[in-house]
Backbone as CSV, one residue per row, in Angstrom:
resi,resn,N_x,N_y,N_z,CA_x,CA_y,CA_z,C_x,C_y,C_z
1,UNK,88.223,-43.519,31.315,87.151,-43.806,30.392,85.920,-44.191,31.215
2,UNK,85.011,-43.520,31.208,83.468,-43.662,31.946,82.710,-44.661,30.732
3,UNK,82.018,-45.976,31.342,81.554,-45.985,30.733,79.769,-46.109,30.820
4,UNK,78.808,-45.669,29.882,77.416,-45.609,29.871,77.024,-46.292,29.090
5,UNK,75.157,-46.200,29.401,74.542,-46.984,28.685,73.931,-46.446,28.042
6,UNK,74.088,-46.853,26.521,73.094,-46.086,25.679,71.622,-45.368,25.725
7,UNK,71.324,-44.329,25.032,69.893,-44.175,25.110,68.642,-45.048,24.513
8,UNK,69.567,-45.675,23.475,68.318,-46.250,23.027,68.333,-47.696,23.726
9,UNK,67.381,-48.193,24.149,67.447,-49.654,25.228,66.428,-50.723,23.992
10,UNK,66.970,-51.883,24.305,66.401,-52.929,23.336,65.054,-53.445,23.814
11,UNK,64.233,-52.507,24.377,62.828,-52.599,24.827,61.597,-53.089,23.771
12,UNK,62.231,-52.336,22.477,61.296,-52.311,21.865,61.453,-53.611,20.587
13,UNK,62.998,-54.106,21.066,63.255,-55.149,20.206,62.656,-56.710,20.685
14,UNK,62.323,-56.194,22.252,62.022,-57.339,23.025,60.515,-57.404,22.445
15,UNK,59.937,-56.248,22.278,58.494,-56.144,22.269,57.975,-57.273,20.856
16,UNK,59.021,-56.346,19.889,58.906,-56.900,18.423,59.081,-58.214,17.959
17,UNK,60.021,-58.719,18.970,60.751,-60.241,19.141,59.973,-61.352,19.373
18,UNK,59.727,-60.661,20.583,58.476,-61.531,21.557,57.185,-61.436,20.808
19,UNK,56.475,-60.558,20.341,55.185,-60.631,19.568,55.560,-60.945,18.440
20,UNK,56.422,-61.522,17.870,56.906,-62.388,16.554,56.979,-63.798,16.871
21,UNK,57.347,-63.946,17.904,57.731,-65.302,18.240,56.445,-65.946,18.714
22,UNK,55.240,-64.994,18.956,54.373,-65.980,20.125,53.446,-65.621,18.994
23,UNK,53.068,-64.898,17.428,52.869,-64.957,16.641,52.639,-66.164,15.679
24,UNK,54.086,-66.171,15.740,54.347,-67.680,14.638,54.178,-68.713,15.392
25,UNK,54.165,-69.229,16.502,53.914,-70.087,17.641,52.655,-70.200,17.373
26,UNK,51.986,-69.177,17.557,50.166,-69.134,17.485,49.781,-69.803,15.868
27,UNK,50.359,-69.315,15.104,49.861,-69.878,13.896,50.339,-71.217,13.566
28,UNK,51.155,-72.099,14.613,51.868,-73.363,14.184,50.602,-73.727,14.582
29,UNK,50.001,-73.620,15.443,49.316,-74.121,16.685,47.789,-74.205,16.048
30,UNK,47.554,-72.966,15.557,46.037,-73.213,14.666,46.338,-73.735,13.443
31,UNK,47.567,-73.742,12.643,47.433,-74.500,11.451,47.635,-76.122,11.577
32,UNK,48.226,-76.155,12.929,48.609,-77.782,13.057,47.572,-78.286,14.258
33,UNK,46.877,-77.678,14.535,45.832,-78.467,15.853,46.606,-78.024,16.664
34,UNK,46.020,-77.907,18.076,46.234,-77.328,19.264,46.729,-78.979,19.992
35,UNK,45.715,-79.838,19.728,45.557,-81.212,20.479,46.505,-82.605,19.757
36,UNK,47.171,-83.368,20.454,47.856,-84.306,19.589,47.128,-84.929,20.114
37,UNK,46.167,-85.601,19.782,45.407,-86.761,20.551,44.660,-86.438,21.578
38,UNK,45.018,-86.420,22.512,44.221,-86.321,24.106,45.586,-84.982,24.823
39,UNK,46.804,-85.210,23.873,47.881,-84.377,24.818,47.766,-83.304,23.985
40,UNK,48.103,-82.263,24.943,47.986,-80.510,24.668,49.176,-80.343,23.421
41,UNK,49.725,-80.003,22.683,50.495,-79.653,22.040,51.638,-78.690,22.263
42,UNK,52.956,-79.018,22.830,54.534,-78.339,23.154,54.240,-77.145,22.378
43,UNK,53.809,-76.670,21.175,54.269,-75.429,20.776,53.478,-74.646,21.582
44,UNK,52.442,-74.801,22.668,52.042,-74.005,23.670,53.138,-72.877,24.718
45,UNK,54.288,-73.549,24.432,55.535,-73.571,25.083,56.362,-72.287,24.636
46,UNK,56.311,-72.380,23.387,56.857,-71.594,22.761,56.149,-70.210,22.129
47,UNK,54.933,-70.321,22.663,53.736,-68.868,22.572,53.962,-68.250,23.465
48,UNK,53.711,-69.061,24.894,53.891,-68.381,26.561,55.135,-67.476,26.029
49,UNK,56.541,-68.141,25.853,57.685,-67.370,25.981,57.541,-65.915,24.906
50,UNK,57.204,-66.465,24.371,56.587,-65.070,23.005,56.024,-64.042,24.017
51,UNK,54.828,-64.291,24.318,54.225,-63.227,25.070,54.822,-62.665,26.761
52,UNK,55.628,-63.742,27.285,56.871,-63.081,27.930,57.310,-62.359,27.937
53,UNK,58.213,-62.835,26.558,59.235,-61.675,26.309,58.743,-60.349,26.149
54,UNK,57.410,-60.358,25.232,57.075,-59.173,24.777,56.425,-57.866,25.729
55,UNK,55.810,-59.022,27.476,55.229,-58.103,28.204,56.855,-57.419,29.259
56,UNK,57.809,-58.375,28.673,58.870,-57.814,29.721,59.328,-56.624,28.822
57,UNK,59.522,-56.655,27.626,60.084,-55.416,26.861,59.018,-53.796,26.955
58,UNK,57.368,-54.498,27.345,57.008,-53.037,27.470,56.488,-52.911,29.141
59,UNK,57.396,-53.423,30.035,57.829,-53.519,31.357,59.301,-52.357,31.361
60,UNK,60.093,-52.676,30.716,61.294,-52.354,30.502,61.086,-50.829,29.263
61,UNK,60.112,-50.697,28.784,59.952,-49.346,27.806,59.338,-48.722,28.904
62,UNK,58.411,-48.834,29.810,58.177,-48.232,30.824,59.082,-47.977,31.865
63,UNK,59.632,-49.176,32.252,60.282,-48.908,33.515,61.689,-48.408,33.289
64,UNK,62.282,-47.921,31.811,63.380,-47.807,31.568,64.559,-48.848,31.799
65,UNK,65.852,-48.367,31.482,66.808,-48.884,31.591,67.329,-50.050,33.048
66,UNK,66.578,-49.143,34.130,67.285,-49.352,35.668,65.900,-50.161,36.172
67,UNK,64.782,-50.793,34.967,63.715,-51.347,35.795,64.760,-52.943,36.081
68,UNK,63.690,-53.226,37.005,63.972,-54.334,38.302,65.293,-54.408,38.560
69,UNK,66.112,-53.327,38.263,67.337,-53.222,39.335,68.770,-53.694,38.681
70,UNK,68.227,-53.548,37.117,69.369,-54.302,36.577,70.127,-52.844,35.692
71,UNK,69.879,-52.068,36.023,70.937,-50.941,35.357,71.982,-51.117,35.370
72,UNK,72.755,-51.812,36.446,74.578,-51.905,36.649,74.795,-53.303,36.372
73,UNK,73.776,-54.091,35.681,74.575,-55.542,34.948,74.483,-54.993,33.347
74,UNK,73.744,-53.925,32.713,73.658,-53.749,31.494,75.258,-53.711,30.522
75,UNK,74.927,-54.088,29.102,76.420,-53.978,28.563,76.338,-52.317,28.410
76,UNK,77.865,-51.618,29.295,77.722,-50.798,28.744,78.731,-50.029,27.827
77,UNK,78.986,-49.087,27.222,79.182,-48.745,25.811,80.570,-47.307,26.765
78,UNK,81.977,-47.732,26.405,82.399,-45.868,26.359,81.931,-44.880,25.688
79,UNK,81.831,-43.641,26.528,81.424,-42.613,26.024,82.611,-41.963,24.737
80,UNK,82.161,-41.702,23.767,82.770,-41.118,22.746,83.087,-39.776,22.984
C-alpha cells in the first residue's frame, strides 16, 4: 500500500481561517478600544496570528504541498 498526499492541500483553508480569525480579532479591537488605559490591548495577539496563518496558507498555495520542506511530515492518505 503506497501511501500519498492528496491533491487538494488545506492552503486555502489556512487562508480562509486565518483572514477570519484576524478579522474578528480586528473588529474586537475597534469595537472595544485598541487601548486599556495606557496598556495596548492582548487581542492584538490574536490579529498577528490571524494574519499569520493566512500569509502562511498563500505561502503554501504557492509553494505547494513540499513548500519549506515539509512534504514527508504531511498526513498522508492510501491510494484507492
Amino acid at each position: 500500500m503506497k501511501l500519498t498526499i492528496h491533491k487538494s492541500h488545506p492552503a486555502r483553508g489556512l487562508i480562509v481561517g486565518g483572514g477570519a480569525t484576524a478579522l474578528f480579532f480586528l473588529l474586537f479591537i475597534i469595537t472595544g478600544g485598541a487601548m486599556l488605559g495606557t496598556v495596548m490591548s492582548p487581542l492584538w495577539i490574536g490579529f498577528i496570528i490571524g494574519a499569520l496563518l493566512m500569509l502562511l496558507g498563500v505561502f503554501r498555495l504557492i509553494g505547494g504541498p513540499n513548500a519549506f520542506g515539509l512534504g514527508d511530515t504531511e498526513h498522508k492518505h492510501p491510494t484507492p
